[in-house]
C-alpha positions in Angstrom: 0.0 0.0 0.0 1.2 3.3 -1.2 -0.5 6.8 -0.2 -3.7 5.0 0.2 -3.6 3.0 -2.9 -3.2 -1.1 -3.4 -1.3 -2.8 -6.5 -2.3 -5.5 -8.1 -1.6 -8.4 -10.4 -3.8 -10.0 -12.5 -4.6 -10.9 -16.2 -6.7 -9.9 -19.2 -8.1 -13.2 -20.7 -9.5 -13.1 -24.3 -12.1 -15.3 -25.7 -9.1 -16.7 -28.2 -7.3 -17.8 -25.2 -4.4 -15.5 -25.0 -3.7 -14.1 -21.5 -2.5 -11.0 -21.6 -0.6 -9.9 -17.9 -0.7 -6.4 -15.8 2.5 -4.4 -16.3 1.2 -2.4 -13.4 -2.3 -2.3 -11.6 -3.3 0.7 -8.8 -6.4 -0.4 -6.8 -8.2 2.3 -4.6 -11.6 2.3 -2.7 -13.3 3.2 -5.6 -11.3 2.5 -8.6 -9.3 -0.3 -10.3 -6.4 1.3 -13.2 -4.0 -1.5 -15.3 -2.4 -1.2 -18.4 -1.1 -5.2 -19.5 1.8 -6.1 -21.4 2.0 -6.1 -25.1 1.4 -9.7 -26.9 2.2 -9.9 -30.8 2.3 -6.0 -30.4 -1.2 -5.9 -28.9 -1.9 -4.2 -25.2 -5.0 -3.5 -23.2 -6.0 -0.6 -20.6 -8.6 -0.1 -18.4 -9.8 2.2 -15.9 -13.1 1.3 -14.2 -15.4 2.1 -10.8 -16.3 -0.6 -8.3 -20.1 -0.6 -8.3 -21.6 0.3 -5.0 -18.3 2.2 -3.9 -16.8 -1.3 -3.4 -19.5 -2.2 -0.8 -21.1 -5.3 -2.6 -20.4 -7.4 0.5 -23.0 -6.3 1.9 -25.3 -8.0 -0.6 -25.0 -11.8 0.1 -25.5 -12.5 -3.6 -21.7 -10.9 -3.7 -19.9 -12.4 -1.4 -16.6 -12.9 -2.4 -16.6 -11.0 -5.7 -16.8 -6.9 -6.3 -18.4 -6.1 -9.7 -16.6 -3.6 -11.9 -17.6 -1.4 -14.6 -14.8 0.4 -17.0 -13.2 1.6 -19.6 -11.2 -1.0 -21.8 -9.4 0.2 -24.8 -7.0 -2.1 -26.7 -4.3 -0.9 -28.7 -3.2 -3.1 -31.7 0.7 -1.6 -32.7 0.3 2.5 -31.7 -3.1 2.3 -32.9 -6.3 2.6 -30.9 -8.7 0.1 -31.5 -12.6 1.3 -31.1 -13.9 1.7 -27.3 -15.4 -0.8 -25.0 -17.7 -1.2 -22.5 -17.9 -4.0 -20.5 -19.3 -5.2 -17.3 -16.8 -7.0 -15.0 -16.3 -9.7 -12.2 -13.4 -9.5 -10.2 -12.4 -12.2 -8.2 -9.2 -11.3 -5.9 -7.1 -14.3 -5.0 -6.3 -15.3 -1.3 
């Protein structure tokens, strides 16, 4: 923890199967940031809220997992591919 900020590791996983790893992640109560590393020249970033401030524990039909919606934008070379918007599940490891 660093001035009130987590990192993180994790992974962006695409439905071809590549896995595409965190070059840096900054977690805060309401906000997850991560760029990943580049794969046959291809990188992803994303900058996305915690839904309910982070407080989804209190619904028992979250325990366990905070939902997350963001910003993704992939970049193919130095070129922006269109924007996304997605809806998240994040599941932190223990």
């Amino acid at each position: 923890m660093k001035d009130g900020k987590l990192t993180g590791s994790g992974l962006v996983r695409t439905f071809g199967g590549t896995h595409y790893t965190f070059s840096n992640a900054t977690i805060t109560d309401d906000k997850l940031v991560f760029s990943t590393k580049q794969v046959n020249n291809v990188w992803f970033e994303f900058e996305g809220e915690w839904l309910d401030n982070g407080s989804c524990s209190k619904n028992k039909d979250f325990i366990g997992r905070w939902l997350l919606r963001g910003k993704l934008q992939k970049y193919e070379g130095n070129k922006l591919v269109p924007d996304r918007f997605r809806d998240f599940v994040y599941f932190p490891e223990c």
